[in-house]
C-alpha positions in Angstrom: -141.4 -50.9 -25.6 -142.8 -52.3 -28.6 -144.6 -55.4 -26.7 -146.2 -52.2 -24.1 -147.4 -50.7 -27.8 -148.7 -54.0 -28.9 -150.6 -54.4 -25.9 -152.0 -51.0 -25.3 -153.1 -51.4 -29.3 -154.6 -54.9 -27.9 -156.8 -53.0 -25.0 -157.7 -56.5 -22.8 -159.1 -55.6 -19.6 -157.8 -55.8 -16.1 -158.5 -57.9 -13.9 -157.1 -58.4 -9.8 -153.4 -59.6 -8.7 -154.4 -63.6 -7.8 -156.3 -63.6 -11.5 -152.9 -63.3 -13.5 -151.2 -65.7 -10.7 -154.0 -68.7 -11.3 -153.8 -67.9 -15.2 -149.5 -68.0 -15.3 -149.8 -71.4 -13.0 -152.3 -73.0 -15.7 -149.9 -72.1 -18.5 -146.9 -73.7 -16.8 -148.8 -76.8 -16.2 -150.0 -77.1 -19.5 -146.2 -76.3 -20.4 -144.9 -78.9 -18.6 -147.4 -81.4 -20.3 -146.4 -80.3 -24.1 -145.0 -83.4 -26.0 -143.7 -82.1 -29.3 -141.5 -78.9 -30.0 -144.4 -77.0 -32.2 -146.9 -77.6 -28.3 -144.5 -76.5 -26.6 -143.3 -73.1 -28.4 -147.3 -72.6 -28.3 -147.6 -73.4 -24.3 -144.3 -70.7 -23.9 -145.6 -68.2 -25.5 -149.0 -68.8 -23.1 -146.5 -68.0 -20.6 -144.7 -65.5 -21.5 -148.0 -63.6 -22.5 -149.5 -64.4 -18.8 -146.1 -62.7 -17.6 -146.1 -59.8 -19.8 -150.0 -59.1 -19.6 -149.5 -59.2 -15.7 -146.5 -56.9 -16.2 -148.1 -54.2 -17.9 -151.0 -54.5 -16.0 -149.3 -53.8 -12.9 -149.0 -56.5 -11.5 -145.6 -58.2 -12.0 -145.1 -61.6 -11.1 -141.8 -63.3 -10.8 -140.2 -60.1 -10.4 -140.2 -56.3 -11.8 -139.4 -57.0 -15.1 -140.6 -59.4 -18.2 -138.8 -62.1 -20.4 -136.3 -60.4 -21.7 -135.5 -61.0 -26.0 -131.9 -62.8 -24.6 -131.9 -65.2 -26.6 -133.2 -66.8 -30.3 -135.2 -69.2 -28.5 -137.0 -65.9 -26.3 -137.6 -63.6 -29.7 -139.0 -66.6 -31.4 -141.2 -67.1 -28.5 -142.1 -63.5 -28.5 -143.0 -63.5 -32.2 -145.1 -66.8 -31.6 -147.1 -65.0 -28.8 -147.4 -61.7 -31.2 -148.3 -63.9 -34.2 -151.3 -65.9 -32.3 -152.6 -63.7 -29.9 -153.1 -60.9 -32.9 -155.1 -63.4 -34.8 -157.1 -64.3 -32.4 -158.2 -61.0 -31.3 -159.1 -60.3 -34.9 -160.7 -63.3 -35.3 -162.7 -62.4 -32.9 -163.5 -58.5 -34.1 -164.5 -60.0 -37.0 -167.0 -63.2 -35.7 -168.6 -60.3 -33.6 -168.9 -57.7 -36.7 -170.5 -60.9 -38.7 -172.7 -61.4 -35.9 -173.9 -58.2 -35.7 -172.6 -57.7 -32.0 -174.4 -54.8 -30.4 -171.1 -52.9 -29.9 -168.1 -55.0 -32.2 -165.6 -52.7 -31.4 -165.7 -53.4 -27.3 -164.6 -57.0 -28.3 -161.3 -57.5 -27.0 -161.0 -61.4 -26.8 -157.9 -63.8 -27.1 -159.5 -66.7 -25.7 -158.8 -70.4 -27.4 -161.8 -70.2 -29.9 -161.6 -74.2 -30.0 -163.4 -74.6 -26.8 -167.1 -74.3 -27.3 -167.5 -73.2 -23.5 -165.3 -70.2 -23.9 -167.1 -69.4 -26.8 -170.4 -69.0 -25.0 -168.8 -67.4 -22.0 -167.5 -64.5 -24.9 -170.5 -64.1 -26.7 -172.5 -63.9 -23.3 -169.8 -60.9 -22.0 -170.6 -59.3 -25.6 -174.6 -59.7 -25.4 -174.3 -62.3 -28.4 -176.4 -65.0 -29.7 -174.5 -68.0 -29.1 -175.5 -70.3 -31.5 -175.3 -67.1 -34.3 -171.6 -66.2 -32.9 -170.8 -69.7 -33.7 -172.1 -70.2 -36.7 -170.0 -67.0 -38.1 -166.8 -67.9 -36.2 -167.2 -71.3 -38.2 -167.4 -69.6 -41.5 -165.0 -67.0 -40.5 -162.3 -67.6 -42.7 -159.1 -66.5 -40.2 -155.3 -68.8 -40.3 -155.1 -71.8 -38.6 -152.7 -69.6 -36.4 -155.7 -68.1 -35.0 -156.5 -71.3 -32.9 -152.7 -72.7 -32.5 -152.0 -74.3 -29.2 -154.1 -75.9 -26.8 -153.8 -73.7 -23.5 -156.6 -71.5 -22.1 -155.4 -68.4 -24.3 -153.4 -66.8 -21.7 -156.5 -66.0 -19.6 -158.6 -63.4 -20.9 -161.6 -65.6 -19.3 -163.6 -64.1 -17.2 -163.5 -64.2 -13.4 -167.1 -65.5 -13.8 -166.4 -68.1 -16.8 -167.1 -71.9 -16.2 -164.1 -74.3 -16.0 -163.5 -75.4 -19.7 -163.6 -79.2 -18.5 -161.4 -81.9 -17.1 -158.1 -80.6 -19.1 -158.2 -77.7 -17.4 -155.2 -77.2 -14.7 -156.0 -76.8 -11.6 -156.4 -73.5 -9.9 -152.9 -72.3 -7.9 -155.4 -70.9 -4.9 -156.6 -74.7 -4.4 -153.3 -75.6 -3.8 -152.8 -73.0 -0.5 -153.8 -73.6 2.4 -154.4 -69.6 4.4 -157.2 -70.9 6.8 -155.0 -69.4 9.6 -154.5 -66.1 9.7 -151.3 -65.7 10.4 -150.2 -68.5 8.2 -149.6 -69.6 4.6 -148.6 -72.4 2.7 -148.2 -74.8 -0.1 -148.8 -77.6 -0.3 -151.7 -77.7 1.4 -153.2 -78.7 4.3 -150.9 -77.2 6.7 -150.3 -79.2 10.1 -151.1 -77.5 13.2 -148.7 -75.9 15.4 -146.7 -76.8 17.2 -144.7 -78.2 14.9 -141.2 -80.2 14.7 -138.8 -77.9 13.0 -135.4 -79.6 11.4 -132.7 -77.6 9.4 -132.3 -79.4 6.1 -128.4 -79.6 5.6 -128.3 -82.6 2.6 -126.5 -80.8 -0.4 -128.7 -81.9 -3.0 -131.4 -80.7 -1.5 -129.7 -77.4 -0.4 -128.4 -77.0 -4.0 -132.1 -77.6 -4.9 -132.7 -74.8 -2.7 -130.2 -72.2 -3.8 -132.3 -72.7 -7.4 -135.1 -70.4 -6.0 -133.8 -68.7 -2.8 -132.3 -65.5 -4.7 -135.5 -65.3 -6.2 -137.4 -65.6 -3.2 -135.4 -62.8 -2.0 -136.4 -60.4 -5.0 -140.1 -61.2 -4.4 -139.7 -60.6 -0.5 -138.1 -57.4 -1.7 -140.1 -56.4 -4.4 -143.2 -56.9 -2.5 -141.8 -54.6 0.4 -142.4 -57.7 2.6 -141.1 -57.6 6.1 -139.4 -61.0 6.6 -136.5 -61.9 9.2 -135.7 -65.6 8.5 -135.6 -67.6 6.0 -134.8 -71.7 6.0 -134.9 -75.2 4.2 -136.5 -76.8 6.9 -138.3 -80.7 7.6 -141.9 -79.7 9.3 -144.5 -82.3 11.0 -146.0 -82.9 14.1 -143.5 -84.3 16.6 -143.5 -88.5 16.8 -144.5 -88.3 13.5 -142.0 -89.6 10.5 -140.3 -87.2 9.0 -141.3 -86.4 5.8 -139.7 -86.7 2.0 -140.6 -83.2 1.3 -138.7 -79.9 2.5 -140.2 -76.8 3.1 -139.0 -73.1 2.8 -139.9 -71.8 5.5 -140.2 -68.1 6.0 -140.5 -66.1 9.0 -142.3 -62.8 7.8 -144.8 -60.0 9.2 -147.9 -59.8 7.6 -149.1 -56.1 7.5 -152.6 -55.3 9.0 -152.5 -52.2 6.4 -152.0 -54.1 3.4 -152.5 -58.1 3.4 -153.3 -58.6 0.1 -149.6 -58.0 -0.7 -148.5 -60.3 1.8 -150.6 -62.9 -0.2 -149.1 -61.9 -3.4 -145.6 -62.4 -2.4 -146.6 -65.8 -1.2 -148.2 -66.5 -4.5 -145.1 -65.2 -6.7 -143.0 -67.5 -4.5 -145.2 -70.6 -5.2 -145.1 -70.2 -9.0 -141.0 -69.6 -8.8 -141.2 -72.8 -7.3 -143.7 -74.1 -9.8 -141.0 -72.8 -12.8 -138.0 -74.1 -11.3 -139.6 -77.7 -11.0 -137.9 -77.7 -7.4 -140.2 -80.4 -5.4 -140.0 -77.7 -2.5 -143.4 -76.2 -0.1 -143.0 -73.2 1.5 -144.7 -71.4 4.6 -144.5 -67.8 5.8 -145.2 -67.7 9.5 -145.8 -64.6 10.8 -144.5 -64.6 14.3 -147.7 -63.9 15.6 -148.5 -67.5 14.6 -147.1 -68.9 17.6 -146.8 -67.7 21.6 -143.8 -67.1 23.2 -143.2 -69.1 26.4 -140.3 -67.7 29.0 -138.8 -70.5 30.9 -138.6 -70.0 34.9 -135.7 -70.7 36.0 -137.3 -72.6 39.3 -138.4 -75.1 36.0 -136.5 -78.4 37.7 -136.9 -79.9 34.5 -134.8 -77.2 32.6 -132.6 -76.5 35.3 -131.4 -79.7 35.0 -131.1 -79.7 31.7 -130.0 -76.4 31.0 -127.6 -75.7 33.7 -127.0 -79.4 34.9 -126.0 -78.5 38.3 -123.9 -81.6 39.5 -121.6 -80.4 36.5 -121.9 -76.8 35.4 -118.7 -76.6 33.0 -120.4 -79.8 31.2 -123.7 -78.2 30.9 -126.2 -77.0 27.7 -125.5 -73.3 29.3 -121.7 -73.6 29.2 -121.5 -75.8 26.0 -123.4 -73.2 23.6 -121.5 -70.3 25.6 -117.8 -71.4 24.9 -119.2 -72.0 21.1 -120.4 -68.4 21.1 -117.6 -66.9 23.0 -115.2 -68.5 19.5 -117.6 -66.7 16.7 -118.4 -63.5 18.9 -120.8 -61.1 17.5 -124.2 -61.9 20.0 -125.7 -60.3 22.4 -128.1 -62.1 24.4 -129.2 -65.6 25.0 -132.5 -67.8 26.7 -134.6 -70.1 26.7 -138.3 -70.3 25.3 -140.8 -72.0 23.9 -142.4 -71.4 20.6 -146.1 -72.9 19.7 -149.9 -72.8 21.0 -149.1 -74.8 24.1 -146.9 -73.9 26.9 -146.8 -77.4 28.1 -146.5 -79.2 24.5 -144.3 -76.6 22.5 -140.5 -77.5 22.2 -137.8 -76.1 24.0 -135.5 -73.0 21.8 -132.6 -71.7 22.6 -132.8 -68.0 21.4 -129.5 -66.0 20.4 -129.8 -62.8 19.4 -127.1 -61.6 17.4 -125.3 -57.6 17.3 -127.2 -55.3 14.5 -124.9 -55.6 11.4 -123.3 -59.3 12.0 -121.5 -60.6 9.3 -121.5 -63.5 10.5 -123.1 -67.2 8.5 -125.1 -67.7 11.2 -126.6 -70.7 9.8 -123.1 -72.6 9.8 -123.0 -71.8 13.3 -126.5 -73.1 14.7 
């Protein structure tokens, strides 16, 4: 309650959902390069004041709620945030009073002051003389507080501010790839489909996985997305080598009636990944991604293969039956194929399991 007071006393403006995503990816980048414990207090509280800002905004990221004061280490953060931010938005109610801005008041600013190009961008919004605003932000005399820590001031720049330079992280939406429209995903570029799809089952990486997949699961949720599978999965083209990294992939529908919030939940997922350090990607695939390919059974190709007539007890058929017939709980089983090509997609075999299994599917595929 008292940081929703502090910030309503603050009065920032809004800005849209993938603004406060780029802005909390920048602070945890610039976290994650902090050397000594005073940079990296100042680089957390950068984060948890993209977090909170973004929370009272409406627009929560990395679930419905903010840091919470847990901990020593979380109210010293908290106060460090308070503490800095405040000056710097007085500091800059007073450069713009000393400047004679046309309407001081309207200054709501909490920018790094230290960066000349933010500076500029400010005095611009406020219909200031640069050179003047300088000159009185110079002689201002506000605590060194006022310019602690060297991150990008928790993003009150302006959708149409320059890039302050080559220290500044990159942007989170440079790192997606949503050229298709039914899919999205980090790292970019994505490979085109079809693709080779191995379950990951090495428990490091798995443990690596289970890190962010409840999390994952609260942003599908919070988001209202409609998703059916989720996986730790190897992807790339088939004949290719398979690659180092995993990928979370995630089988979800993106609404026609609301995309944006499809995006969104992709974007919270990315930065959980981002927070958690887990050398992960992730893709959602709406199913509409792919075509689905029934399998004739005249195929001679898959009748051989699938139902090996010169020994039908030995067959795929009979094999994945008698496993089935042990766990129970299915309904219905074929043959398909998944991707853009009927001839080039790979062969799936498709169970569909009874509404309200129990069952750890996973363990048996």
């Amino acid at each position: 309650m008292l940081v929703k007071r502090w910030y309503g006393a603050l009065g920032l403006p809004r800005h849209s959902a993938t603004w406060y995503t780029d802005r909390l990816a920048e602070e945890i980048e610039e976290l994650g390069e902090a050397k000594t414990a005073v940079e990296k207090l100042s680089e957390s509280s950068d984060v948890y004041f993209a977090r909170t800002r973004a929370f009272y905004d409406g627009y929560p990221i990395l679930g419905n709620y903010p840091p919470s004061f847990g901990t020593a280490k979380d109210i010293l953060v908290y106060a460090y945030m308070i503490g800095k931010t405040t000056s710097r938005w007085a500091f800059y109610r007073t450069a713009a009073t000393l400047a004679r801005a046309p309407r001081a008041d309207l200054v709501r600013e909490v920018v790094n002051p230290s960066k000349d190009s933010k500076l500029e961008v400010v005095a611009a919004r406020h219909g200031i003389e640069p050179a003047t605003f300088k000159k009185h932000i110079i002689m201002s005399s506000i605590p060194p507080s006022a310019v602690a820590g060297s991150g990008s001031g928790s993003a009150s720049v302006s959708h149409h501010s320059e890039p302050s330079g080559e220290s500044s992280a990159p942007s989170i939406t440079s790192l997606i790839d949503d050229s298709e429209q039914y899919r999205i995903g980090y790292p970019g570029p994505l490979e085109p489909l079809p693709l080779q799809t191995d379950i990951v089952t090495d428990p490091s990486q798995c443990q690596q996985f289970e890190l962010v997949k409840g999390q994952i699961l609260e942003v599908l949720a919070t988001r209202k997305s409609c998703w059916q599978i989720m996986n730790l999965t190897l992807r790339y083209p088939r004949h290719h080598q398979r690659p180092s990294r995993c990928t979370i992939l995630v089988d979800t529908t993106k609404s026609d009636a609301d995309e944006a919030s499809w995006t969104r939940a992709f974007y919270d997922c990315v930065i959980l990944i981002q927070v958690n350090k887990v050398d992960m990607g992730i893709e959602f695939q709406d199913p509409r991604s792919v075509k689905t390919f029934f399998i004739p059974h005249c195929d001679p190709r898959i009748h051989q293969l699938w139902d090996n007539p010169a020994s039908p007890e030995t067959s795929m058929r009979r094999r994945v039956l008698n496993m089935l017939q042990q766990h129970g709980e299915w309904s219905a089983m074929t043959v398909l194929r998944y991707g853009a090509e009927e001839t080039h997609s790979p062969l799936a075999i498709v169970i569909s399991t009874k509404e309200g299994s129990r069952r750890d599917w996973n363990q048996v595929k």
